[in-house]
N, C-alpha and C positions, 0 to 999 in steps of 0.2 A: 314169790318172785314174779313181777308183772315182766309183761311180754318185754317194754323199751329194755328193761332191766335184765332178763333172761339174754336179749340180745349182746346186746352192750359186753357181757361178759361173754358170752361164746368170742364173738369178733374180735376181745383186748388178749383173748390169751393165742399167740401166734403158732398156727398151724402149717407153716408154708410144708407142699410137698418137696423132699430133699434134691427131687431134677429140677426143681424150677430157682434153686437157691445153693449157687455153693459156697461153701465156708461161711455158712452161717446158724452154726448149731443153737446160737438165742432163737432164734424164727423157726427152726425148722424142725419136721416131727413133730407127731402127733402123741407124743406121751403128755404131755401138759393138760391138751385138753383132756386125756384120756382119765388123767388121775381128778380132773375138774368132775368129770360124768360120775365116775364111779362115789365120790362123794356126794353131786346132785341125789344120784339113786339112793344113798343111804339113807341122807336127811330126808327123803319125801318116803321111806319104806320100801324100796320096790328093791328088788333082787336083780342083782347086774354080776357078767361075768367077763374079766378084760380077757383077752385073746392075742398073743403077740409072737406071731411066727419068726419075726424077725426083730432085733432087737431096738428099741427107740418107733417103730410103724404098729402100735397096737390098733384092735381096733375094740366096744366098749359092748355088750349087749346087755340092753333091759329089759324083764319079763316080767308078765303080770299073769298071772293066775286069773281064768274063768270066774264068773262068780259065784256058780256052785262050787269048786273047786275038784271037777270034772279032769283029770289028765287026757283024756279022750276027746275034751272039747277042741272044735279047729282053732286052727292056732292063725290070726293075721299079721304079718308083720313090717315096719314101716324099713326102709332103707334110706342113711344120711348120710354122707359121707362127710367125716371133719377135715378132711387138708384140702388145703385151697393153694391156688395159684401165688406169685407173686409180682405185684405190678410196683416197678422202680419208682414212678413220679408221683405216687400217689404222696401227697403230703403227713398226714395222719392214721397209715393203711388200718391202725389199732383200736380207733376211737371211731365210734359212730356218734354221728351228723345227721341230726332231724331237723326238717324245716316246719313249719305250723301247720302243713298237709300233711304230718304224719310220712314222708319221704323221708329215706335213712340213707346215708350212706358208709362205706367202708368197707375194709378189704374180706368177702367171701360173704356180704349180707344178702345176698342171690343165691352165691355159687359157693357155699350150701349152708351157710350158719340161720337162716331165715326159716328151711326148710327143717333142719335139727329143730331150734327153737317151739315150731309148729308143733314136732314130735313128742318133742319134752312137754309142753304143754297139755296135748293132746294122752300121756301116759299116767303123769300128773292127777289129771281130773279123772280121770277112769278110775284110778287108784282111790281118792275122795270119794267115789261114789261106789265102792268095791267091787269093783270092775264091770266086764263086760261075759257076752254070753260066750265069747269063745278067748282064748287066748291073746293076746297082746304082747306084740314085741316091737322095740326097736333099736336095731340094728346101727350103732354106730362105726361105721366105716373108716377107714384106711386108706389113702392109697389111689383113690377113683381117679385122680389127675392126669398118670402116670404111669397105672398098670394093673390095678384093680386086685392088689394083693392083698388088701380086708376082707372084701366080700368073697373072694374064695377061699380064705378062711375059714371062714363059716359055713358056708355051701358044703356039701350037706349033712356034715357028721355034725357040726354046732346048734348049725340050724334048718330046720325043714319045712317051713311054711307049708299051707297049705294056700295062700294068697299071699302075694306083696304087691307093696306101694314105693315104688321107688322114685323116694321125693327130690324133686328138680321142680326149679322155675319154670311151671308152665302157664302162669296167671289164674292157676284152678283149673285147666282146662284138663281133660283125661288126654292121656298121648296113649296109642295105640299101634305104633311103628317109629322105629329109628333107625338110619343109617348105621352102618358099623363102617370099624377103623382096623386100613391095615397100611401100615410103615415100613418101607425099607429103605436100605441104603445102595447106592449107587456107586462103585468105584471106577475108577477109568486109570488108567497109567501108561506114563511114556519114558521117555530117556533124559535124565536132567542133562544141558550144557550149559557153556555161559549163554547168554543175551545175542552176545554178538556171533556167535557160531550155530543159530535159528536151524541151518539143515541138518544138520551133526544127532540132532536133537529133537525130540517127538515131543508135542505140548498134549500132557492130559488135559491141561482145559479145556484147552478147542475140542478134543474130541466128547469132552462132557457139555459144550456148547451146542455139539451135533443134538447131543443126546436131549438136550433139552427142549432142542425146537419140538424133534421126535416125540416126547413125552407131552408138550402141547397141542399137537395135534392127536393125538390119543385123547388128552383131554374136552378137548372141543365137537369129536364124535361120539365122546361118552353123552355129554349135554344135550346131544341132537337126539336121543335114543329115547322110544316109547317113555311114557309118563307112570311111574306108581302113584297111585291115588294121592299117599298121604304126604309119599317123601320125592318129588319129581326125577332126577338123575340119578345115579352116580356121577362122581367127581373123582379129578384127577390134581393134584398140585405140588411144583417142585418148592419144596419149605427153604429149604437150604442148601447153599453151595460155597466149600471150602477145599483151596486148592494153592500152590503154588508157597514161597518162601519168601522171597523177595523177587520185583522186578527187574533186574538182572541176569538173572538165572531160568533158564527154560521147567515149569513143573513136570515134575516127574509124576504126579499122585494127583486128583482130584475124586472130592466126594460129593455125590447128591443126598438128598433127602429128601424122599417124596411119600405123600400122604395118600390115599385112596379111601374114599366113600363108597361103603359098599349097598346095595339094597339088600332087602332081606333075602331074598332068594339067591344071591350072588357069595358065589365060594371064593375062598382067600385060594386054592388052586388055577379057576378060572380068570381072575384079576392079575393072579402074577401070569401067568398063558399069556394073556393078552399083553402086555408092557413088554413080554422078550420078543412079541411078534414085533411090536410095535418099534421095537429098538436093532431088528434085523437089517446089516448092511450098514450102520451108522459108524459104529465104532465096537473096538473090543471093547467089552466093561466084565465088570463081576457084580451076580447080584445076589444079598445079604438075605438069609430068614429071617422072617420078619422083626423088625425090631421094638413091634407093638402090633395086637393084636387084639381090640377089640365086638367082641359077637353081633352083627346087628338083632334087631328086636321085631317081633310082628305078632298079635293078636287077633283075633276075629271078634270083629266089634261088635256083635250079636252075641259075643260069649256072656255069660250071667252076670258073671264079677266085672267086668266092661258095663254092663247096664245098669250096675246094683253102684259102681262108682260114679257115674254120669251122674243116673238119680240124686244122689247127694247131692254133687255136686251142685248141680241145681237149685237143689233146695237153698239153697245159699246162694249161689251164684246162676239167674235163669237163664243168660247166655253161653252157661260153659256148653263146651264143643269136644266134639273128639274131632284130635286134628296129629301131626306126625310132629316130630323133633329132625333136625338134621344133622345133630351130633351123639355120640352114643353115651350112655349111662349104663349104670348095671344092672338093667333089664332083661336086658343081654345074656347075663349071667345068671337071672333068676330064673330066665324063659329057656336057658338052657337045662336045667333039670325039671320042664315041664311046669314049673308053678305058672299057675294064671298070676299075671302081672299086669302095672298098668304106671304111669310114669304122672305125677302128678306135684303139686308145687305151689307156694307162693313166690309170688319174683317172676321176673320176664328172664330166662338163661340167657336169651341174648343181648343182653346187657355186661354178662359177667364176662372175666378177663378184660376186665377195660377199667379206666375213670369214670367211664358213667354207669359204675353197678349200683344200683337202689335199687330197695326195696319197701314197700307201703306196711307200717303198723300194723291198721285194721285186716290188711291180706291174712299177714300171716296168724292172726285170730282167725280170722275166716277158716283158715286150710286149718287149723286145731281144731274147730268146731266141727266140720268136715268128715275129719278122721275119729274126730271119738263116737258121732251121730252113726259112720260105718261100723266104727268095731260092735255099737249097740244092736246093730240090725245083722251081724252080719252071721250066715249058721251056714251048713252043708246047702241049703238051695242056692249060694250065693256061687257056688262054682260050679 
């Protein structure tokens, strides 16, 4: 199966995650592709184990044997997550669209079927060539859109790396820090009356109106704050606001939604601190545990596996860079039980969740060739 071809079918079999899609059980869930992988794996030989905590969200892992067949050898392993977002206007979200430059497009060919592709690829040829010196896995994932309930799956009774790759659009470049995500909800409440009896009657909007300005100025002195190298601020942002019945009727309820960017060294304790300072004297509210909580990521880019992925990269690509992501991935999650990790990718991520996600052909050969050149070089001096 050539690369347009590998593509082409990851992108036609619909992975939407099930928060981004409701009542649409054709699109959504990741069992379709699940049962597509574990088949790929058969026919090419490789040994895969599906994984499914939850019923319909599996996630697919494929293992390759050392090529002495060493159980002791290190094990690397790549990270992809198969569900993808869903964008309403896209015309043909299922079919991918090349143009004569090798430019693809279609729904998840960034955000993340480009990077899978790369992987299978990259497992494939290892396999043809009976393997590599240390272990080989990749990790297809679950879940990443939404809550990351794949990869902790796996972590660490499934799987235990001793390196990962956790593949995201980064144009080949190594990512060595990402921001983390944490979500809550905002309520506010007051006294429903009619329209026309305003005093009688307490508006929770207005008082989540107070709450908002509050929560912009929170965010505009997070912006002003010292610089991390790779990833500049944290951020603050209200996603959404839903409140009220009809305009007649005074709201009794209103909710916010707000996002927060964390930097690595910033605790999801210290961030909610700040927002109830920040929201002191405005209005009553109530505020929700988190409703999403993803780990930021951070590396020391002197680490071996940091330089030993650069390297590569290189060799291929002589401008790649180590440089930061400003949204989180599950690096987060890998870097959480101490594996050296590093975030890497064909496809620009900040393209995806939009109409203009594309991805380049030759890339994501590139990032295959990449990955199989590391798993060949890669022993105990690499961490």
């Amino acid at each position: 199966m050539d690369t347009l071809e590998l593509l082409s079918r990851l992108v036609s079999i619909p992975s939407v995650n099930p928060r981004c899609i409701k009542g649409r059980d054709d699109l959504s869930g990741e069992g379709r592709i699940a049962d597509f992988l574990e088949k790929f794996a058969a026919d090419n030989g490789i040994a895969s184990v599906r994984v499914e905590p939850v019923a319909g969200r599996p996630s697919v892992l494929l293992e390759l044997p050392a090529k002495n067949g060493d159980p002791g050898a290190p094990l690397l392993a790549c990270f992809a997550h198969t569900d993808t977002v869903w964008i309403p206007e896209m015309p043909e979200p299922f079919k991918v669209e090349c143009d004569e430059n090798g430019c693809c497009r279609g729904l998840g060919v960034t955000d993340d079927k480009g990077s899978l592709a790369a992987a299978l690829l990259a497992i494939t040829e290892l396999k043809r060539r009976g393997g590599a010196n240390c272990r080989f896995a990749v990790a297809c994932t679950s879940d990443e859109e939404s809550g990351f309930l794949g990869v902790e799956s796996l972590l660490p009774d499934r799987l235990a790396p001793d390196a990962a790759i956790v593949m995201e659009g980064t144009c080949l470049d190594i990512v060595t820090a990402h921001k983390g995500t944490v979500r809550w909800k905002i309520t506010t409440r007051g006294v429903s009356v009619h329209s026309s009896l305003v005093p009688e009657g307490e508006n929770a909007i207005c008082k989540a109106a107070r709450i908002v300005l509050a929560l912009e100025r929170l965010g505009e002195e997070l912006i002003g704050r010292p610089r991390h190298r790779r990833l500049r601020f944290p951020t603050l942002s209200v996603g959404t606001i839903n409140g009220g019945t009809q305009p007649n009727s005074v709201p009794d309820r209103c909710e916010i939604m707000i996002d927060r960017r964390l930097l690595p060294h910033e605790t999801v304790a210290e961030a909610e601190a700040e927002v109830r300072r920040a929201l002191e004297g405005t209005a009553d509210f109530e505020l929700s545990e988190p409703t999403l909580y993803s780990a930021p990521f951070e590396i020391d880019e002197d680490a071996p596996f940091v330089r030993h992925m650069l390297e590569e990269a290189r060799r291929v690509k002589p401008s790649a860079e180590i440089r930061g992501l400003y949204c989180s991935t599950e690096a987060g999650n890998t870097r959480g039980f101490r594996i050296p990790s590093v975030v890497f990718g064909p496809g620009d991520v900040s393209c995806a969740h939009s109409l203009r996600e594309h991805i380049f052909l030759p890339e994501i050969e590139q990032a295959a060739d990449i990955l199989i050149h590391t798993a060949e070089h890669f022993c105990r001096k690499s961490l």
